[in-house]
N, C-alpha and C positions, 0 to 999 in steps of 0.2 A: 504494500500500500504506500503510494508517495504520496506527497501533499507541494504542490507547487509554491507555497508561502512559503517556505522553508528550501528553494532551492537560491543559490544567488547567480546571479545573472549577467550583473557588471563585476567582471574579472580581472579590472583594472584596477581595483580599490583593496589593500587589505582588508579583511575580515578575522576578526577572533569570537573564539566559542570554547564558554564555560561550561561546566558540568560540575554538580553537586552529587557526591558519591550518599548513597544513603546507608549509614551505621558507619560510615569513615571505611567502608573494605576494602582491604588494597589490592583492586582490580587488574593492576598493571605488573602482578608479579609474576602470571604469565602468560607464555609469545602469543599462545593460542586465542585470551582474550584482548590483547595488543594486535593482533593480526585484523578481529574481528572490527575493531573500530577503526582503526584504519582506511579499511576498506569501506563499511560505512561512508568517511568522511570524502571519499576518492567519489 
């Protein structure tokens, strides 16, 4: 399911994005779910 508000369009401008991890889990310890958001953001 996409949602087009959420896509960006002009590619000329940095963009940054935050995220609130919920219970503080340190999600990024590993590759498998570091792979997954990545590609997400791709």
């Amino acid at each position: 399911m996409t949602r087009s508000r959420y896509k960006i369009f002009e590619t000329e401008y940095p963009y940054f994005l935050t995220h609130t991890i919920v219970g503080w889990l340190p999600i990024f310890t590993r590759k498998e779910a570091v792979e997954i958001v990545f590609e997400a953001w791709r």
